[in-house]
PyMOL Python script that loads the backbone (N, CA, C, O; Angstrom):
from pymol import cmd

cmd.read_pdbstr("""\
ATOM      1  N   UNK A   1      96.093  77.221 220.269  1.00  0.00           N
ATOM      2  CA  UNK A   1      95.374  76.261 221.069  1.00  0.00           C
ATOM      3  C   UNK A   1      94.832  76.989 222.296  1.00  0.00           C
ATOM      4  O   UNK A   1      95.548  77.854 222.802  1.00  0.00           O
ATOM      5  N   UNK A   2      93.439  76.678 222.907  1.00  0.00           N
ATOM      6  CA  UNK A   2      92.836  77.651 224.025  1.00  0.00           C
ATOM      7  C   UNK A   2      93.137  76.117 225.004  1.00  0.00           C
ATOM      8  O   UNK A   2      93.416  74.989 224.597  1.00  0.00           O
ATOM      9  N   UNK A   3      92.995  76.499 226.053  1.00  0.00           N
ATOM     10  CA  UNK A   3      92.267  75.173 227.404  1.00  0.00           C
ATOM     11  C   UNK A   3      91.538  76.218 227.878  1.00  0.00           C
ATOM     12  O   UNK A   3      91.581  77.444 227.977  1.00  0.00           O
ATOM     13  N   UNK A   4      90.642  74.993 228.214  1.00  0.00           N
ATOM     14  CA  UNK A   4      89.303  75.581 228.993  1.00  0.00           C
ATOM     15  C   UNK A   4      88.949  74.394 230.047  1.00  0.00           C
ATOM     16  O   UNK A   4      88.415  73.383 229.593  1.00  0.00           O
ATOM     17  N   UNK A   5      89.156  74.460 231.085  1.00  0.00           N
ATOM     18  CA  UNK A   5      88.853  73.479 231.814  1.00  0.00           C
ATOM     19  C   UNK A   5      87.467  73.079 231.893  1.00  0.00           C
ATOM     20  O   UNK A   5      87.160  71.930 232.209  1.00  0.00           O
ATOM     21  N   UNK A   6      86.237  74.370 231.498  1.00  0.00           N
ATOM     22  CA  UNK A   6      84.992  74.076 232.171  1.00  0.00           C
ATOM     23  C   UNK A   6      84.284  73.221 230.267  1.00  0.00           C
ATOM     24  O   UNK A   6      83.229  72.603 230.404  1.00  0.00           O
ATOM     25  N   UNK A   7      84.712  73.244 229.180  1.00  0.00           N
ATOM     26  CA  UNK A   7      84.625  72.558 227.871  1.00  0.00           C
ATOM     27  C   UNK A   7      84.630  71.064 227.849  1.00  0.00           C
ATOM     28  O   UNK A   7      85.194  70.389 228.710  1.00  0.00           O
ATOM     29  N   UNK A   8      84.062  70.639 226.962  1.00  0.00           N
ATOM     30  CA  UNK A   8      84.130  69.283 227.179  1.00  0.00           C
ATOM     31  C   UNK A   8      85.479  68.246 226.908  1.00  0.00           C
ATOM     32  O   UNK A   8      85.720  67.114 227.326  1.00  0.00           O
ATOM     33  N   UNK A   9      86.196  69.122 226.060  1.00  0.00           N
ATOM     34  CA  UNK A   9      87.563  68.987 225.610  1.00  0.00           C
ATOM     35  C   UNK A   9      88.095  69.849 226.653  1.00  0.00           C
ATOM     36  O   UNK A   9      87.348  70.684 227.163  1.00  0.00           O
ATOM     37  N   UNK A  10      89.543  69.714 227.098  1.00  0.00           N
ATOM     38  CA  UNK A  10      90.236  70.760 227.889  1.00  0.00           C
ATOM     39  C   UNK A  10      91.003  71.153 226.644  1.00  0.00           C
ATOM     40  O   UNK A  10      91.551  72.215 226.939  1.00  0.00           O
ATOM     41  N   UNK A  11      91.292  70.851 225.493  1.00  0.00           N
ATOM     42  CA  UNK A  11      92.045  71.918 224.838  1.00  0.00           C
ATOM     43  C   UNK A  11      91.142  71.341 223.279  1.00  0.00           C
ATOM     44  O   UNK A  11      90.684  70.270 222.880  1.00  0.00           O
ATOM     45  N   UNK A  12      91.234  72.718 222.775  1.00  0.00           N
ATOM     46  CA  UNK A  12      90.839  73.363 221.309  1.00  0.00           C
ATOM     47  C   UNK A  12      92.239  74.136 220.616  1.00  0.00           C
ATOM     48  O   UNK A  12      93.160  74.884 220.943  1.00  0.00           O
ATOM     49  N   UNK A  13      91.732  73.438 219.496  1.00  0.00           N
ATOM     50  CA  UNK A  13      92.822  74.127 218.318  1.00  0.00           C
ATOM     51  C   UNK A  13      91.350  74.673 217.283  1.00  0.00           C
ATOM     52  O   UNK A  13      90.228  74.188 217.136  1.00  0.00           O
ATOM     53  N   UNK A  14      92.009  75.851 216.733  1.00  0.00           N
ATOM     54  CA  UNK A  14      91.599  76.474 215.474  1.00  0.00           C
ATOM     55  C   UNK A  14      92.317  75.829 214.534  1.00  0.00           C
ATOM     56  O   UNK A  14      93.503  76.033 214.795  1.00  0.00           O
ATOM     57  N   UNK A  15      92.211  75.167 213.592  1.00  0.00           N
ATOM     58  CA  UNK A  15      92.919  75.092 212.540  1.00  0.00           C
ATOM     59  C   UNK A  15      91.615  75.321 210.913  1.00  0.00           C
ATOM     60  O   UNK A  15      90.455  74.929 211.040  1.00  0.00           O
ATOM     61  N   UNK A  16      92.026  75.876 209.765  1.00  0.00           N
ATOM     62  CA  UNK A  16      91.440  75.548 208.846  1.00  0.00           C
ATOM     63  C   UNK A  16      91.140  74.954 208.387  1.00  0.00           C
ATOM     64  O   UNK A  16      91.818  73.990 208.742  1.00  0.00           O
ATOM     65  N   UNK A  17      90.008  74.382 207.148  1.00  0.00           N
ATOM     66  CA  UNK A  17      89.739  73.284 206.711  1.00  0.00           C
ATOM     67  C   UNK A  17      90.583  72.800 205.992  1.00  0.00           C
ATOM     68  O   UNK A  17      90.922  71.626 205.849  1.00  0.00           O
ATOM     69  N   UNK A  18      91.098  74.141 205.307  1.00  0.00           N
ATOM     70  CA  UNK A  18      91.831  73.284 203.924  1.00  0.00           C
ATOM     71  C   UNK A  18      93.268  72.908 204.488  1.00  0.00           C
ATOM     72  O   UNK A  18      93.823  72.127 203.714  1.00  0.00           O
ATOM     73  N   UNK A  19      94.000  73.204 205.537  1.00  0.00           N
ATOM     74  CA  UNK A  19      94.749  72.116 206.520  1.00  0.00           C
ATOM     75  C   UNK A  19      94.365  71.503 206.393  1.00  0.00           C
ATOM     76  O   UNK A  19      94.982  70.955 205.479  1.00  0.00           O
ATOM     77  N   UNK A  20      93.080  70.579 206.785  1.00  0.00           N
ATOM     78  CA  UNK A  20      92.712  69.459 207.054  1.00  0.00           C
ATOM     79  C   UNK A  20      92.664  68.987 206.572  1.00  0.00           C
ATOM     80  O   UNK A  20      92.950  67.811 206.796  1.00  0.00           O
ATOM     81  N   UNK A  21      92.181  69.496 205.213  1.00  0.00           N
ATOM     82  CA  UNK A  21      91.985  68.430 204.013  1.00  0.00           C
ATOM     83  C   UNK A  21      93.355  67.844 203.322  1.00  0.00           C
ATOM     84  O   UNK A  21      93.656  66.729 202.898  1.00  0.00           O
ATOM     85  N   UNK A  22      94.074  69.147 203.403  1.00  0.00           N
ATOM     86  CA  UNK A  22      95.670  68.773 202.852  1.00  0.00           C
ATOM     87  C   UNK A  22      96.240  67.607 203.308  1.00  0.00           C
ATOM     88  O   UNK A  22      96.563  66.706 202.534  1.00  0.00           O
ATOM     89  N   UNK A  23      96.459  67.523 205.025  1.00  0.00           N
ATOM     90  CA  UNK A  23      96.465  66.358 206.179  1.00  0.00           C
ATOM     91  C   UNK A  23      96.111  65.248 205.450  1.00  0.00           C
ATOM     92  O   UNK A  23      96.956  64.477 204.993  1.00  0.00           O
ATOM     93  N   UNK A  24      94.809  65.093 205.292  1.00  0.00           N
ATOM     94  CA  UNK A  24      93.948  64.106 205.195  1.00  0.00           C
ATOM     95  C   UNK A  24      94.096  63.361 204.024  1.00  0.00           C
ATOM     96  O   UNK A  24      93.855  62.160 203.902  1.00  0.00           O
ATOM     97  N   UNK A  25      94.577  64.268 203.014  1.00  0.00           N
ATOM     98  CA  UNK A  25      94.680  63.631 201.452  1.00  0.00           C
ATOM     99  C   UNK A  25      95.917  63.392 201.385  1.00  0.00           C
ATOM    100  O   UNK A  25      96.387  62.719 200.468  1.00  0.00           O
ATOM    101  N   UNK A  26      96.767  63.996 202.516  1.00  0.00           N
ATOM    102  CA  UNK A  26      98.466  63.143 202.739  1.00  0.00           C
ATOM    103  C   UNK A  26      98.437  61.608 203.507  1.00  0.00           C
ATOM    104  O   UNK A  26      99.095  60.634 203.142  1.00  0.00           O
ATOM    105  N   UNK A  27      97.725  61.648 204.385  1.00  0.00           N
ATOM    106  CA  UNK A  27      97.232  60.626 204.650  1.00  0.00           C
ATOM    107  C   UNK A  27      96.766  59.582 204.240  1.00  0.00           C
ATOM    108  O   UNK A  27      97.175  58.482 204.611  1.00  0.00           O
ATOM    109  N   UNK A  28      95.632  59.799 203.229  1.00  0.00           N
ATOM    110  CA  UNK A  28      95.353  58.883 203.007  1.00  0.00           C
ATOM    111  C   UNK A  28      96.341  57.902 201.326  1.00  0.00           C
ATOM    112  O   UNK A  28      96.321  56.723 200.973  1.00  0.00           O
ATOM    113  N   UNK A  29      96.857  58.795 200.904  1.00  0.00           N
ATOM    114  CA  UNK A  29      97.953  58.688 199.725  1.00  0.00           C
ATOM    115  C   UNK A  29      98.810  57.484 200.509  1.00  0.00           C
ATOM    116  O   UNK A  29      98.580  56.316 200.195  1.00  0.00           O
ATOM    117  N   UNK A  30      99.701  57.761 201.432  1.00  0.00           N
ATOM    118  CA  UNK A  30     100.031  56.927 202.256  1.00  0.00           C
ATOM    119  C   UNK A  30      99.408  55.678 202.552  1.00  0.00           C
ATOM    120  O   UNK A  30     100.132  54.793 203.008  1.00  0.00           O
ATOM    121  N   UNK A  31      98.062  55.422 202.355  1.00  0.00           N
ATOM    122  CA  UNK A  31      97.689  54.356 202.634  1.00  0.00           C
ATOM    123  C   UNK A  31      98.451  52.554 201.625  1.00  0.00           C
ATOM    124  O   UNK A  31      98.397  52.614 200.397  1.00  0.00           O
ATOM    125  N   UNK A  32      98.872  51.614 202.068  1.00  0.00           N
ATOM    126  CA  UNK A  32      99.509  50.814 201.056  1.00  0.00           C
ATOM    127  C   UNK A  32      98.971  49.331 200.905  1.00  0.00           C
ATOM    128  O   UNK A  32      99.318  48.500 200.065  1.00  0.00           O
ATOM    129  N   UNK A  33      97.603  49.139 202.401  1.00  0.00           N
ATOM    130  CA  UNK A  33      97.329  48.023 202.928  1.00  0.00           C
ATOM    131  C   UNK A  33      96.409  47.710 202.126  1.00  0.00           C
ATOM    132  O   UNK A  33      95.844  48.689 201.638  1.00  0.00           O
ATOM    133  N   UNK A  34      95.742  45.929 201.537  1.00  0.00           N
ATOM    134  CA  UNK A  34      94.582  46.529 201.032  1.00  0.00           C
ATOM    135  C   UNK A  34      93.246  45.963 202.500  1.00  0.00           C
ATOM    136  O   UNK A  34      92.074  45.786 202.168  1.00  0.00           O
ATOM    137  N   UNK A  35      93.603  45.797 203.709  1.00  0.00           N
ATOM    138  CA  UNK A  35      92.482  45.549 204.719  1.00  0.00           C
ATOM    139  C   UNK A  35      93.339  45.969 206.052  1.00  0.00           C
ATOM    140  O   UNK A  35      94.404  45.549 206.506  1.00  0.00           O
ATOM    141  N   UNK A  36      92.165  47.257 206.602  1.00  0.00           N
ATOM    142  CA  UNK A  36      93.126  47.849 207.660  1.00  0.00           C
ATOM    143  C   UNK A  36      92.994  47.265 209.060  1.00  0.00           C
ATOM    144  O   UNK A  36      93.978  47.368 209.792  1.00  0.00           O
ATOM    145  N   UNK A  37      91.765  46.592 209.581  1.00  0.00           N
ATOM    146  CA  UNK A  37      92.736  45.353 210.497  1.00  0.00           C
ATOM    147  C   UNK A  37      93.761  44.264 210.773  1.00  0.00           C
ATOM    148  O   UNK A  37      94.426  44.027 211.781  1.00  0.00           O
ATOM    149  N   UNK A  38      93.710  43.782 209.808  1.00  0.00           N
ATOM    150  CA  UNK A  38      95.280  43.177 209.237  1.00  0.00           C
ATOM    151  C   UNK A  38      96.049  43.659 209.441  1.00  0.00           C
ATOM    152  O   UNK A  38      97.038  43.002 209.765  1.00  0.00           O
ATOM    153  N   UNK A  39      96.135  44.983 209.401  1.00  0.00           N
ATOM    154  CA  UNK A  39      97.434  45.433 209.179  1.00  0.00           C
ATOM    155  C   UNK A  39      98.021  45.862 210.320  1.00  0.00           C
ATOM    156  O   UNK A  39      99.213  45.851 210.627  1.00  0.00           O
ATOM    157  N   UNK A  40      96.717  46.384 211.145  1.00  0.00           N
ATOM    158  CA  UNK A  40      97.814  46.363 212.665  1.00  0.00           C
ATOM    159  C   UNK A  40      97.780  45.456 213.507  1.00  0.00           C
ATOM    160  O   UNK A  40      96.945  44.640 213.898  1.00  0.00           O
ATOM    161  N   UNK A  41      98.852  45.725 213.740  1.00  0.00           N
ATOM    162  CA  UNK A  41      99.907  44.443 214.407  1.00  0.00           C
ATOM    163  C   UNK A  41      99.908  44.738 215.628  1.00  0.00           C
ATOM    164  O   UNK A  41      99.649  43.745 216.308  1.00  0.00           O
ATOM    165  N   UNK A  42     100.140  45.963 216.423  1.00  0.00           N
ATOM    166  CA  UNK A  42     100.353  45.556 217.817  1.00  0.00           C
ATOM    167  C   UNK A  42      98.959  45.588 218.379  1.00  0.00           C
ATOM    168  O   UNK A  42      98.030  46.367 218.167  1.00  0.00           O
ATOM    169  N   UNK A  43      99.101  44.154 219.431  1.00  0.00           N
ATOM    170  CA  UNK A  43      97.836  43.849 220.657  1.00  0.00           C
ATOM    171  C   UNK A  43      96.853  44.953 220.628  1.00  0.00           C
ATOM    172  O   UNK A  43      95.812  45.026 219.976  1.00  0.00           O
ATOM    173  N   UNK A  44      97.611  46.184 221.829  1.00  0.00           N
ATOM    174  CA  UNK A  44      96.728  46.619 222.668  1.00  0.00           C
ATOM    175  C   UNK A  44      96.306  47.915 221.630  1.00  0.00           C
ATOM    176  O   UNK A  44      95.504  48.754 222.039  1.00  0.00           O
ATOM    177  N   UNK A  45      96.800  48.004 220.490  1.00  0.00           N
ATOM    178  CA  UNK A  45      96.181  48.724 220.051  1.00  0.00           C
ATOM    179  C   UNK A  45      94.846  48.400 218.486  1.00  0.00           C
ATOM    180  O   UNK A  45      93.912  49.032 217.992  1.00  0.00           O
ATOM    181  N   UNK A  46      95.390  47.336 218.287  1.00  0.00           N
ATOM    182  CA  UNK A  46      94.502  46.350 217.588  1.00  0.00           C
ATOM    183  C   UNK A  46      93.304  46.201 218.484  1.00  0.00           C
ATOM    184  O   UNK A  46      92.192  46.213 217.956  1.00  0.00           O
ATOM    185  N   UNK A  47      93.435  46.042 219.989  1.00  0.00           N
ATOM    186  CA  UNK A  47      92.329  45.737 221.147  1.00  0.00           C
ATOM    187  C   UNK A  47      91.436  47.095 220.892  1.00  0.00           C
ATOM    188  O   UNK A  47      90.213  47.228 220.863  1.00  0.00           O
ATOM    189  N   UNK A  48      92.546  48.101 220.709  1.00  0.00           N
ATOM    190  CA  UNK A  48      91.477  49.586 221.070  1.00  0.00           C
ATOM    191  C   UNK A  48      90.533  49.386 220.026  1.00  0.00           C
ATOM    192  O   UNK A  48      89.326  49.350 220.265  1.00  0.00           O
ATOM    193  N   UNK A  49      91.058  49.238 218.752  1.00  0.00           N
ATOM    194  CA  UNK A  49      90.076  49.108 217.372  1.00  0.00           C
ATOM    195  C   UNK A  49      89.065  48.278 216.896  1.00  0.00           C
ATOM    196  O   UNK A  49      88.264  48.274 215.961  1.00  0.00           O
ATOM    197  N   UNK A  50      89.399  47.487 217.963  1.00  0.00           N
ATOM    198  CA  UNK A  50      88.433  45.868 218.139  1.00  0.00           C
ATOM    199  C   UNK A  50      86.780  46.650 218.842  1.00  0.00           C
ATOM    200  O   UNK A  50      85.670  46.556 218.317  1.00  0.00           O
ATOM    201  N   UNK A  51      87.153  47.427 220.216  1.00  0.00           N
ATOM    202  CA  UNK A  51      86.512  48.071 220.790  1.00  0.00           C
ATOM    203  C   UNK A  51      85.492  49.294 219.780  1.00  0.00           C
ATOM    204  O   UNK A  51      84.289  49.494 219.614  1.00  0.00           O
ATOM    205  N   UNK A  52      86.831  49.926 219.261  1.00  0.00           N
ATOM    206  CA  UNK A  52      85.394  50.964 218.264  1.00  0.00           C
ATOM    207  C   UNK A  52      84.638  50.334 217.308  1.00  0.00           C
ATOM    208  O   UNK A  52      83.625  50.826 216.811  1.00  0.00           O
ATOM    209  N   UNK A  53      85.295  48.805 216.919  1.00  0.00           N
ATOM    210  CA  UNK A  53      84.098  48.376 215.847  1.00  0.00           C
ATOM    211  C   UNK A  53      82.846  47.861 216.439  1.00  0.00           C
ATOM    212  O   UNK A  53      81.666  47.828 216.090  1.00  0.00           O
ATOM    213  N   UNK A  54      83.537  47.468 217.469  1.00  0.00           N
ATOM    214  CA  UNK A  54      82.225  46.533 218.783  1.00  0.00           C
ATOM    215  C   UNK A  54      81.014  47.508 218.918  1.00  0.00           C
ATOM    216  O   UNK A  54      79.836  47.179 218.773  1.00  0.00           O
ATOM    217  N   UNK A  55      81.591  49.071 219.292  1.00  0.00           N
ATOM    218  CA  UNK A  55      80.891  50.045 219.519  1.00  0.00           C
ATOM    219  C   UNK A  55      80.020  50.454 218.597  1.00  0.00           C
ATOM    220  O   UNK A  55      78.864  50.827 218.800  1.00  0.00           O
ATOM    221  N   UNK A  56      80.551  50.384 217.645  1.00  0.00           N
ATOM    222  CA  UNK A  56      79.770  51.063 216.194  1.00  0.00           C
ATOM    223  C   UNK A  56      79.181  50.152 214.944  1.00  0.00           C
ATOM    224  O   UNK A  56      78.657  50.453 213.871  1.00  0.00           O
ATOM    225  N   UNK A  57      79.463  49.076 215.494  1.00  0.00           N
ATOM    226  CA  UNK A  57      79.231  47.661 214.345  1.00  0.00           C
ATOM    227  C   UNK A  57      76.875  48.153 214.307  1.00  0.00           C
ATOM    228  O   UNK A  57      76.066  48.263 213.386  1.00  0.00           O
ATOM    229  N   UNK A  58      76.771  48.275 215.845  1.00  0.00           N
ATOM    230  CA  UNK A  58      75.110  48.356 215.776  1.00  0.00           C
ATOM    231  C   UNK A  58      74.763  49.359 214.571  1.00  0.00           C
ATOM    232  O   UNK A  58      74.065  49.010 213.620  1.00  0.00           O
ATOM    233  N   UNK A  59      75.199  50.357 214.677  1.00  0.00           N
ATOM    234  CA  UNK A  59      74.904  51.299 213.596  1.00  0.00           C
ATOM    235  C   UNK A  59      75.018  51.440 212.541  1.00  0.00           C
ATOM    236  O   UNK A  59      75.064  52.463 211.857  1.00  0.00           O
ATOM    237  N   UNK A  60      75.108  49.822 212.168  1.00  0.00           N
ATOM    238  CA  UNK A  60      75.071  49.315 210.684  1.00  0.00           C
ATOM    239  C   UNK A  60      73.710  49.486 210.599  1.00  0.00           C
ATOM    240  O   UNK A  60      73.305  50.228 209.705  1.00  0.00           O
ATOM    241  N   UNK A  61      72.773  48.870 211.464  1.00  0.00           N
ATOM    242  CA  UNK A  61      71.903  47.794 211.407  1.00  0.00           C
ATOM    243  C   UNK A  61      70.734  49.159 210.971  1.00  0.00           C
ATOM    244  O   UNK A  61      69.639  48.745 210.590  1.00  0.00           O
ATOM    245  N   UNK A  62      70.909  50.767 211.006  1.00  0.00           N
ATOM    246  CA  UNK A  62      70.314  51.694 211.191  1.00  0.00           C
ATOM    247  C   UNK A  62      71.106  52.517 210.116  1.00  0.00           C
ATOM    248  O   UNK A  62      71.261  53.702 210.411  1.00  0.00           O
ATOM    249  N   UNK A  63      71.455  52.243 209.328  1.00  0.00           N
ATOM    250  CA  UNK A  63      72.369  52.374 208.282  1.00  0.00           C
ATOM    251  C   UNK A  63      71.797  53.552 207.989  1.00  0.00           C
ATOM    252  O   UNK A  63      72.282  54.630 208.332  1.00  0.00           O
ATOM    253  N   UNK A  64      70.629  53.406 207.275  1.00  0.00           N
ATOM    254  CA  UNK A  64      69.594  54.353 206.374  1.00  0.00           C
ATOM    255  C   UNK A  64      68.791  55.365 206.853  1.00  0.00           C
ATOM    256  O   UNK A  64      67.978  56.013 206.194  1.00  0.00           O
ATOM    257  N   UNK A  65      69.061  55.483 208.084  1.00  0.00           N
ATOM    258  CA  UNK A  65      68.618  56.688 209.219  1.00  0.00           C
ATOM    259  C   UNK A  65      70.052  57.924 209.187  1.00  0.00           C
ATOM    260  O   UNK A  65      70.094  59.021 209.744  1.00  0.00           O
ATOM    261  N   UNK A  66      70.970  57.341 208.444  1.00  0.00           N
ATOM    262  CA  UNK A  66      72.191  58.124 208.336  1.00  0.00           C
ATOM    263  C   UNK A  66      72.139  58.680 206.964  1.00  0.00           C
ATOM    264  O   UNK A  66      72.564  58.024 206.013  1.00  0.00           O
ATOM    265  N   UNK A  67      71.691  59.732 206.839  1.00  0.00           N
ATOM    266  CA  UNK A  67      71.386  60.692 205.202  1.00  0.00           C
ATOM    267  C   UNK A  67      73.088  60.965 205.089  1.00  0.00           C
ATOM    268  O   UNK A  67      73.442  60.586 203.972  1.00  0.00           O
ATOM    269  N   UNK A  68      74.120  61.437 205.789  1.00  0.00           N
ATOM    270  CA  UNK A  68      75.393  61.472 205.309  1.00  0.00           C
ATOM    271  C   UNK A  68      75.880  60.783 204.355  1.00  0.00           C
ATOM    272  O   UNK A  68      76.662  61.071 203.449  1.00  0.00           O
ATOM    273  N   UNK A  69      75.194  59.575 204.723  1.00  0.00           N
ATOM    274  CA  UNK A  69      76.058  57.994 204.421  1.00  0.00           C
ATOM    275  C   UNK A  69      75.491  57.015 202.970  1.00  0.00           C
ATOM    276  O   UNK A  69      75.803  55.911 202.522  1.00  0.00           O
ATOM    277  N   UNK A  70      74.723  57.860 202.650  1.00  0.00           N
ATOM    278  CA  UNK A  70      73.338  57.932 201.534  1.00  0.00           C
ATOM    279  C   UNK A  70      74.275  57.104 200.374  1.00  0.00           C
ATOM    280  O   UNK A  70      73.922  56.112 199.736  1.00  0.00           O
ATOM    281  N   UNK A  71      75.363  57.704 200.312  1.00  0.00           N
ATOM    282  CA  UNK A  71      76.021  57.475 198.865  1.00  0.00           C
ATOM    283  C   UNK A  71      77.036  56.273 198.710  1.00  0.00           C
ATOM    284  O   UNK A  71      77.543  55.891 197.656  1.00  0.00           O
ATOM    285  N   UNK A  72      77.274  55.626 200.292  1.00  0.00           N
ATOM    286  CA  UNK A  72      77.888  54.648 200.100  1.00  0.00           C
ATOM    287  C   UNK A  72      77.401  53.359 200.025  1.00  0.00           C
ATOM    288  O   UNK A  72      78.169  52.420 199.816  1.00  0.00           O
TER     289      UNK A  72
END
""", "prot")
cmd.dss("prot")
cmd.show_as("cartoon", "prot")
cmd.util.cbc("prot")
cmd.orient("prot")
């Protein structure tokens, strides 16, 4: 891990992809819910998630300006 105070992050990790992917496909195996607001339960953190959908719900509406997203 570096810190860099003058970065937009104060700390960076190197890690590999295929970590990540390993992570990620442990993760998501784990999944057991079938709707993931439901499922969390506590307030203030249900509040935080309330907030990123609020944030990002517009960028539905521009869906098709997103070539990533092509396939879903």
């Amino acid at each position: 891990m570096r810190r860099d105070a003058k970065a937009d992050y104060l700390y960076r990790a190197a890690i590999k992809k295929s970590a990540i992917a390993e992570a990620l496909k442990g993760e998501v195996d784990r999944v057991t819910y079938p709707n993931f607001k439901s499922s969390v339960t506590d307030a203030k953190l249900h509040g935080a998630y309330t907030r990123v959908w609020s944030a990002l719900g517009p960028l539905q509406e521009n869906w098709d300006k997103w070539p990533m997203f092509k396939e879903f």
